[in-house]
C-alpha positions in Angstrom: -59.0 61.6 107.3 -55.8 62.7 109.1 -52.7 61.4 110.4 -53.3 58.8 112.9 -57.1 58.5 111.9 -58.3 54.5 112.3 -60.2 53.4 109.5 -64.0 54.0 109.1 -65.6 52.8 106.4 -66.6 54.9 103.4 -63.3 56.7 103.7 -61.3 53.6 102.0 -61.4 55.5 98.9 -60.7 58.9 100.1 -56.9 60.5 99.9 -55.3 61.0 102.9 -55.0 65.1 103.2 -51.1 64.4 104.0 -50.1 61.2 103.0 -49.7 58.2 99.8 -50.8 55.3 99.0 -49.1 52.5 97.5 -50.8 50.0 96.2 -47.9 47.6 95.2 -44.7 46.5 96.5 -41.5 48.6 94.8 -39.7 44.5 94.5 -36.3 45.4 93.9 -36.7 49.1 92.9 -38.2 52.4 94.6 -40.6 54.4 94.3 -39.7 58.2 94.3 -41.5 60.5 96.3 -41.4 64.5 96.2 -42.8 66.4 99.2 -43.8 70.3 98.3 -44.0 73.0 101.2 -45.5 76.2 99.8 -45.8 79.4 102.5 -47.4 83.0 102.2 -48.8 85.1 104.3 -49.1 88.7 105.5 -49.0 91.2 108.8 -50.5 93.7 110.2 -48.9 95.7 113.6 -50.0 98.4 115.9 -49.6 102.0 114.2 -50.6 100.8 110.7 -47.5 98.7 109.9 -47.5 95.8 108.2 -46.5 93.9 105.4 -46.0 91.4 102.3 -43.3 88.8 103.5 -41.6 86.7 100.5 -43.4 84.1 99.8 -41.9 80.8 99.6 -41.3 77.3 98.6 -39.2 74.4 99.7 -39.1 70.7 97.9 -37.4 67.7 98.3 -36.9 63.9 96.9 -36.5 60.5 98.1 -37.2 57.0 96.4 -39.1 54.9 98.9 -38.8 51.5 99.1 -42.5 49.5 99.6 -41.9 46.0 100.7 -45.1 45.2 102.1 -48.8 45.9 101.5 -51.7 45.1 103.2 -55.0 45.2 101.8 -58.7 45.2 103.3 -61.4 42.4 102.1 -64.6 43.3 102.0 
């Protein structure tokens, strides 16, 4: 499944690779949500050069507030 993907079934109980699900309504609160990018990678350039980059990490919070769900019968 990916972002934008319709339903089909047999994937209903599958996690989306880049996405939640909520399965309730937050009422009168949130829900808080943390979202994690994590980077590394290396180079290579003509003449042998190259290297080891830092590798990084950036995070960040929210609270989401549900108010609706819908749900499939089957």
């Amino acid at each position: 499944m990916g972002d934008g993907e319709p339903y089909a079934r047999g994937k209903a109980e599958l996690t989306p690779p880049c996405g939640v699900r909520y399965l309730r309504s937050s009422r009168d609160g949130t829900y808080g949500l943390e979202a994690t990018l994590t980077w590394e990678f290396t180079w290579e350039g003509a003449g042998n050069t190259g290297g080891d980059p830092p590798h990084g990490t950036f995070a960040a919070t929210t609270e989401v507030l549900v108010q609706e769900i819908q749900s499939v019968n089957r």
